[in-house]
C-alpha positions as CSV (number, residue, x, y, z in Angstrom):
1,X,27.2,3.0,-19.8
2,X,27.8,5.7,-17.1
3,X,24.9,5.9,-14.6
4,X,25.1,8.8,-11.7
5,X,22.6,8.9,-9.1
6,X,21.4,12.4,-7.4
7,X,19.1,12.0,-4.3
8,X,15.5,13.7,-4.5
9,X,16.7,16.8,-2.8
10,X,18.8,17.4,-5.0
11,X,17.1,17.1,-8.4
12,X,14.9,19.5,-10.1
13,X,11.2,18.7,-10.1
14,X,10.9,18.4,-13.5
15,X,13.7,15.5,-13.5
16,X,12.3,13.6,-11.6
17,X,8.6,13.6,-12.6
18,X,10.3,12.9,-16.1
19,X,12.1,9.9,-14.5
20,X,9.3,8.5,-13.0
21,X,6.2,8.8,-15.8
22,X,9.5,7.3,-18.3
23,X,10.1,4.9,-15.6
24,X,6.4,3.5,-15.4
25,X,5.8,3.9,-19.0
26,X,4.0,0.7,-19.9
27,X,3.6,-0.7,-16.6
28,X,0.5,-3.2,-15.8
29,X,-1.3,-0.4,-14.1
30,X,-1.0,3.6,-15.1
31,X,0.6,5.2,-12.3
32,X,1.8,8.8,-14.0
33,X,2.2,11.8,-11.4
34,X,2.0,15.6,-11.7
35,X,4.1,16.7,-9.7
36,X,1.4,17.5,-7.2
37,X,0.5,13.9,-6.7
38,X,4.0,12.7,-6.7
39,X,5.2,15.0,-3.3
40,X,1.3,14.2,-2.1
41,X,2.3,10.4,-2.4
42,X,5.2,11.2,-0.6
43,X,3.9,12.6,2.4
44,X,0.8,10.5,2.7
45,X,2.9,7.6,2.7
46,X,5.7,8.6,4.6
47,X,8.5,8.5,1.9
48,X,11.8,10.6,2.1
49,X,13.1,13.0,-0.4
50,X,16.4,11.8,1.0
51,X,16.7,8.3,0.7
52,X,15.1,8.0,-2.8
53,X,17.3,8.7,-5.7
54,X,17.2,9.3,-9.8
55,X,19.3,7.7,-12.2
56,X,20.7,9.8,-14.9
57,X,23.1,8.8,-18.3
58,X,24.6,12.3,-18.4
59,X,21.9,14.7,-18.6
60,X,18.7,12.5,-19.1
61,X,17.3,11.2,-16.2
62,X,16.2,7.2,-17.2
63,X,15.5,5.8,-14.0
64,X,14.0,6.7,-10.1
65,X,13.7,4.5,-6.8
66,X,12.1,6.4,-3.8
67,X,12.0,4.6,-0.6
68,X,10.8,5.2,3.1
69,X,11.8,4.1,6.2
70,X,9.9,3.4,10.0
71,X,10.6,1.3,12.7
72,X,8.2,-2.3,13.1
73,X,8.4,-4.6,16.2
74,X,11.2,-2.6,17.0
75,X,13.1,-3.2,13.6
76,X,14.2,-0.6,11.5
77,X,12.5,-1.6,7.8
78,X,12.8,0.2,4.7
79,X,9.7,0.2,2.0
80,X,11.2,0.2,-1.7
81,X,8.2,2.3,-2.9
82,X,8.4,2.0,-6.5
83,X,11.6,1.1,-9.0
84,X,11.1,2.2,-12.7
85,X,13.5,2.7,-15.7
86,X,12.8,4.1,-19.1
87,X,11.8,1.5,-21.9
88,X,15.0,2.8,-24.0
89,X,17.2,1.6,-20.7
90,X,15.7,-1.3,-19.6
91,X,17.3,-4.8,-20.1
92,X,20.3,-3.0,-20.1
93,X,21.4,-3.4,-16.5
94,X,20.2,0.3,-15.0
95,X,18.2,-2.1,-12.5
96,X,20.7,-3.9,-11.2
97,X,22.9,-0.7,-10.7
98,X,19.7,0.9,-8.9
99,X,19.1,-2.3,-6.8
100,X,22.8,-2.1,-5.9
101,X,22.4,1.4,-5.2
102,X,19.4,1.4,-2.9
103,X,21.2,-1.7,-1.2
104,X,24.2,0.5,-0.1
105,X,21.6,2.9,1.5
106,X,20.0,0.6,3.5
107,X,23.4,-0.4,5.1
108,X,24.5,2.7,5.4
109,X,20.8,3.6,7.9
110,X,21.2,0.0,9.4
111,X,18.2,-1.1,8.2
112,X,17.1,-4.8,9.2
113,X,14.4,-5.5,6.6
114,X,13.6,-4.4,3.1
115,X,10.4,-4.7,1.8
116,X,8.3,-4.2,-1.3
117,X,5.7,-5.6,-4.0
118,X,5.7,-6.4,-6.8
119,X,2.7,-7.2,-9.7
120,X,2.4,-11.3,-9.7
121,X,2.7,-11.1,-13.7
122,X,5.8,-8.8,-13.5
123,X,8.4,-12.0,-13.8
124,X,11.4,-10.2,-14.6
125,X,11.6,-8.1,-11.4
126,X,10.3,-10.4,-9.4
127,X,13.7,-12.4,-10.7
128,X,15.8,-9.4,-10.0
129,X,14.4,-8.6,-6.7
130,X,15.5,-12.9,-5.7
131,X,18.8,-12.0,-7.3
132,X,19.5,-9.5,-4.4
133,X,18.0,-11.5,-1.6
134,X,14.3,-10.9,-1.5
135,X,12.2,-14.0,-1.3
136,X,7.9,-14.1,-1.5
137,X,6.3,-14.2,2.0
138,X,3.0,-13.3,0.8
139,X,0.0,-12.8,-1.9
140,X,-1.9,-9.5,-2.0
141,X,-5.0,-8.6,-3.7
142,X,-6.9,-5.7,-4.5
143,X,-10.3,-6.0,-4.6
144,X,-13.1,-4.1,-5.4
145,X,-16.6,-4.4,-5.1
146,X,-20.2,-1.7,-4.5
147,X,-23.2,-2.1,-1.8
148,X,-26.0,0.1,-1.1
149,X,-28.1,-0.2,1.6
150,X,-31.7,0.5,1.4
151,X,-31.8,1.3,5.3
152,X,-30.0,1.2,8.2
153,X,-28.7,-2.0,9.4
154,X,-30.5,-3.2,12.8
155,X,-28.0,-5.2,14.6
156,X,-26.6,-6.3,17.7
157,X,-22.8,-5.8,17.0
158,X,-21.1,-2.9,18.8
159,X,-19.5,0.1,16.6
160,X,-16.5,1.8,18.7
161,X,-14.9,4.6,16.2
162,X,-10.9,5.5,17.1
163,X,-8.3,7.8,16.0
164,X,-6.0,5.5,13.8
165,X,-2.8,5.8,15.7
166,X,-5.3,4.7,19.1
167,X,-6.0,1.7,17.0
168,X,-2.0,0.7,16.6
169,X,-1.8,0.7,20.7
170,X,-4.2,-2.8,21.1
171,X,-2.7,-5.7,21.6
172,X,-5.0,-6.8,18.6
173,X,-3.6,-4.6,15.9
174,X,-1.5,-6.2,13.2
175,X,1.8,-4.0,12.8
176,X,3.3,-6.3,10.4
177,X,1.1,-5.7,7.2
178,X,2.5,-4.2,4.1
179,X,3.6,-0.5,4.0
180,X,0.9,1.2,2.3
181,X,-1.3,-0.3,5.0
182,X,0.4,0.9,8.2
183,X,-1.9,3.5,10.3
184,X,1.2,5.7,9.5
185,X,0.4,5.5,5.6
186,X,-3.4,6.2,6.3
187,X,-3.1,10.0,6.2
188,X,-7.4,11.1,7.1
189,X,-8.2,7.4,8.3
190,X,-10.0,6.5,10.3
191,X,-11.0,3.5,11.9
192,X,-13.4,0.8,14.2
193,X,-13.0,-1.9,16.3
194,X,-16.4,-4.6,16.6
195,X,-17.7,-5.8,19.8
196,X,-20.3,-8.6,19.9
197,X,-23.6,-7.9,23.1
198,X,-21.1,-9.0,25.4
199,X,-18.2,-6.9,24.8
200,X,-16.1,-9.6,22.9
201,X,-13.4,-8.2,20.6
202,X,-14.9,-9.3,16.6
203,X,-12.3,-7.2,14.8
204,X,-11.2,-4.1,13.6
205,X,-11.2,-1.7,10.2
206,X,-8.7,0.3,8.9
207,X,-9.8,2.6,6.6
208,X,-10.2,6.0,4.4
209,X,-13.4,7.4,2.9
210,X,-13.4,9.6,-0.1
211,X,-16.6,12.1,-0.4
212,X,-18.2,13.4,-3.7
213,X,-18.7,17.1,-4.2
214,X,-22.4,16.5,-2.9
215,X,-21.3,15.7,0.4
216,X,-21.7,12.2,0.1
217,X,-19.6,8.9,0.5
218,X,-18.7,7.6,-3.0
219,X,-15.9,5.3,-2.3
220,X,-14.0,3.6,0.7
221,X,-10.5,2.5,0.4
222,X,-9.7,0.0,3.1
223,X,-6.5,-0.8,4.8
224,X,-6.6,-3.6,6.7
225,X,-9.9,-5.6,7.9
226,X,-9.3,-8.1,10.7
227,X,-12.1,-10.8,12.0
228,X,-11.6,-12.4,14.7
229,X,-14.8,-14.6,14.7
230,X,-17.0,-16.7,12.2
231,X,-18.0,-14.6,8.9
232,X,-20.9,-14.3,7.5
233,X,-23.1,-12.1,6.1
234,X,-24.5,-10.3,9.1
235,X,-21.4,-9.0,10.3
236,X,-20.1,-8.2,6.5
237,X,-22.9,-6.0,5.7
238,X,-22.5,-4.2,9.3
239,X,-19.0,-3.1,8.7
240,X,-19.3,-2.4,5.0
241,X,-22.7,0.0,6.0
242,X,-20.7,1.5,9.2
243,X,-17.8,2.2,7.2
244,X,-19.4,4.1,4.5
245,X,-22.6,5.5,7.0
246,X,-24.3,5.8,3.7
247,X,-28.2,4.6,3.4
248,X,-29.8,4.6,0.0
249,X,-26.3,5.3,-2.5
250,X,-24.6,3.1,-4.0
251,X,-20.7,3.2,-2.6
252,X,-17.8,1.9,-3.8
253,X,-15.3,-0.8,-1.7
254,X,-11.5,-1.0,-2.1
255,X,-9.2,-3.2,-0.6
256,X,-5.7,-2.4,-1.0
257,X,-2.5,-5.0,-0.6
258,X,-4.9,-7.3,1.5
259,X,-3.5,-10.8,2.3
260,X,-5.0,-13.8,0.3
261,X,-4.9,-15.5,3.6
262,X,-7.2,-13.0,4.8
263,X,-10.4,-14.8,5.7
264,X,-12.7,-11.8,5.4
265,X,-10.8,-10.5,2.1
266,X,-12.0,-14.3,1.2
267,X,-15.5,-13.8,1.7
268,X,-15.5,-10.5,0.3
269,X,-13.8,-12.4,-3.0
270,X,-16.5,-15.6,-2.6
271,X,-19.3,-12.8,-2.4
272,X,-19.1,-10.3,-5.3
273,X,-16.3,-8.3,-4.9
274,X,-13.6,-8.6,-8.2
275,X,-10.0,-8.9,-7.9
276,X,-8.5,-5.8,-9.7
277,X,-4.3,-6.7,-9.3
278,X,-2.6,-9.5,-7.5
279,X,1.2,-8.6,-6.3
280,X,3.7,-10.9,-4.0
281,X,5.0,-9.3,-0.9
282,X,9.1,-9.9,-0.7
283,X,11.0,-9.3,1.9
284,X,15.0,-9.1,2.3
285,X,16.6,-9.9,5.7
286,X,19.9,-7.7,5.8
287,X,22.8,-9.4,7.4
């Protein structure tokens, strides 16, 4: 079987929307894009229209890989954003020709380390993925869970709110957290940082709220949550209520690609909130 790859930039829209709702068809969660919300994932999370590619048999497009690149801890990384291929092509070796593929990209921009995830139950890429080098260096959850509070929280615990790319400059901040969890991917996030009465660091947020046509908050995605003292319930409920700002409505928590190690995405777990999808984070060293 002949497979030709064209990069993003040079395929017609319509191609590569059909390449990637054939390419997910089936998958464990529904991910199909408009074309709209394809090139608004794109630019949210920092992907490139140059670096990602769809696989066509002549004509047809039957497979896509998009991809983004930044530079972490002063390493040049590459994200594999999402690999699909058409149920007609698959098990017929279109992934190993795309993995191969994105591979000779990755040289060829001297990246130092590939990353992606991958859903826990989704064993046959997650054997593909060890096939080119990848190995598992984490376990990711998201969760998701609702509060309302009745009033506003009386507490002791300092609130300072900062622009997202302010947080990234403390020595605190974790860099090293999946892609989609980056400040850079956080397009209108925003973000606090916890101080206790005497100005000790408790942690930080990371975090995007989404508003209902009423003006109010209905849901909070968050990125990354970071404790760096004892949890418990006090200090839970103060960042879940200063995070949404919303007294008397019931708001909705997400936590996306969150560590399992995580010992406030553990509490949240212990304490109501219900794991949605569990993926592995991989990670390939290139030589």
């Amino acid at each position: 079987m002949e497979i030709n790859f064209k990069k993003l930039t040079e395929c017609r829209i319509e191609d590569i929307i059909k390449a990637w709702n054939r390419g997910f068809e089936g998958y464990y969660i529904k991910i199909e894009m408009t074309p709209d919300t394809f090139f608004h994932r794109m630019v949210n999370e920092g992907l490139s229209m140059n670096l990602s590619f769809v696989a066509f048999h002549g004509e047809e497009p039957v497979a896509i890989l998009v991809n983004g690149i930044r530079t972490l801890n002063g390493k040049k990384m590459a994200w594999n954003g999402g690999t699909g291929v058409a149920p007609e092509y698959r098990g017929k070796g279109v992934s190993r020709l795309l993995m191969e593929e994105v591979l000779k990209i990755y040289e060829k921009e001297g990246i130092e380390v590939a990353t992606l995830e991958a859903i826990k139950e989704n064993e046959r890429a997650i054997r593909l993925y060890k096939r080119f080098g990848y190995e598992i260096v984490d376990s990711l959850v998201l969760l998701n869970g609702t509060r309302e509070f009745a009033t506003k929280l009386d507490t002791s615990i300092q609130v300072k709110a900062i622009r997202p790319e302010q947080l990234s400059q403390k020595p605190f901040y974790h860099e090293n957290v999946p892609w989609q969890c980056q400040w850079q991917s956080v397009k209108a996030g925003e973000s606090q940082i916890y101080y206790d009465s005497e100005n000790n660091i408790l942690g930080y947020c990371l975090y995007r709220r989404i508003w209902s046509k009423e003006g109010k908050v209905e849901k909070v995605i968050i990125y990354q949550l970071e404790l760096f003292c004892e949890i418990h319930r006090e200090i839970m409920d103060m960042i879940l209520f200063s995070i949404s700002g919303e007294v008397g409505n019931q708001v909705e928590f997400m936590t996306i690609n969150s560590s399992l190690s995580n010992p406030a995405i553990q509490y949240l777990q212990a304490n109501g909130f219900q794991k949605t999808t569990e993926q592995v984070q991989m990670v390939k060293r290139m030589n």
